[in-house]
C-alpha positions as CSV (number, residue, x, y, z in Angstrom):
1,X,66.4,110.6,153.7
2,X,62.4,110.4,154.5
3,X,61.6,110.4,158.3
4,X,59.7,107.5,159.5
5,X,56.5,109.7,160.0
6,X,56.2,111.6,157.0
7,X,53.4,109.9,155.3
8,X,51.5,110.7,158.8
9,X,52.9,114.3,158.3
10,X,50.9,114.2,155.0
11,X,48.0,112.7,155.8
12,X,47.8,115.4,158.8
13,X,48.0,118.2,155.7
14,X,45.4,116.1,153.7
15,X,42.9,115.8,156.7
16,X,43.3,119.9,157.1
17,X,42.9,120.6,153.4
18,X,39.7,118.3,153.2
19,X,38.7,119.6,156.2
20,X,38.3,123.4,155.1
21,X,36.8,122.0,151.8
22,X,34.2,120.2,153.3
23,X,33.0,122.8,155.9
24,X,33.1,125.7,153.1
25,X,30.6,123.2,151.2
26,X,28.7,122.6,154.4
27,X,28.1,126.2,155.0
28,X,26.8,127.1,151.6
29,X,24.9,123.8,151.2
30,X,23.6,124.1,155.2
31,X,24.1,120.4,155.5
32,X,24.2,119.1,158.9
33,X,25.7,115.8,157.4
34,X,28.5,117.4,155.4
35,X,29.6,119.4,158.6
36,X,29.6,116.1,161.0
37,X,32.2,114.7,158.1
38,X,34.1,118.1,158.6
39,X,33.9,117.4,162.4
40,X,35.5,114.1,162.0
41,X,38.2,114.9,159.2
42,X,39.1,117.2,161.9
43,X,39.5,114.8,164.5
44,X,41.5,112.5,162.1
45,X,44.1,115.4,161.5
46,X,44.4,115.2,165.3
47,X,44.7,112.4,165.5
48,X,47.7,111.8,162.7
49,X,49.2,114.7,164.8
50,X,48.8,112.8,167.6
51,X,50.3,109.6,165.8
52,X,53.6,111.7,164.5
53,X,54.1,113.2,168.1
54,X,54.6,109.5,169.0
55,X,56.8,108.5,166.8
56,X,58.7,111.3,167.5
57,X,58.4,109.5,171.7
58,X,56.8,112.6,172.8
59,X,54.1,110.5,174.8
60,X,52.0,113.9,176.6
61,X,51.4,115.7,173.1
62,X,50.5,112.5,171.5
63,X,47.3,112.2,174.2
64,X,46.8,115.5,173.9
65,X,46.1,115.4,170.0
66,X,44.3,111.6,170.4
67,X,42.2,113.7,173.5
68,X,41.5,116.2,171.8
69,X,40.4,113.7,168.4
70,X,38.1,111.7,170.9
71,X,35.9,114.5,172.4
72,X,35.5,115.9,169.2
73,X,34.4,112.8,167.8
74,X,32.2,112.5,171.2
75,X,30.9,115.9,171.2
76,X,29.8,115.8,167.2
77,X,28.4,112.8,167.5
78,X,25.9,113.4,170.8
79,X,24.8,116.5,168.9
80,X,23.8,115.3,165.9
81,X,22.0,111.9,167.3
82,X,20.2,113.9,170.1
């Protein structure tokens, strides 16, 4: 039997995965583009953490994971458009 959040569970794995790929590329490349995308295929693996802990009805680590999501997106994007 699948549970109800394991596409979520994959996508989290996915977002991870990409993530590490795009930020060794934007090391050796030195793009400052290539490492906002990291930043924000970062945030999206938080946030599809965030979306499982919810359908699991753990409300707290599900704003916790969305939080944390929306100041990195924040953060990344005041840095790179100052």
């Amino acid at each position: 039997m699948n549970h109800p959040y394991k596409k979520f569970v994959q996508l989290q794995i996915f977002m991870m995965f990409l993530t590490l790929f795009l930020g060794i590329i934007a090391l050796v490349k030195s793009s400052v583009f290539l490492a906002l995308i990291t930043c924000f295929t970062l945030a999206l693996s938080f946030a599809f953490e965030g979306i499982v802990e919810l359908k699991k009805k753990n409300t707290f680590h599900f704003g916790q994971q969305l939080l944390r999501a929306l100041i990195i997106v924040i953060f990344v994007c005041y840095l790179y458009f100052k």
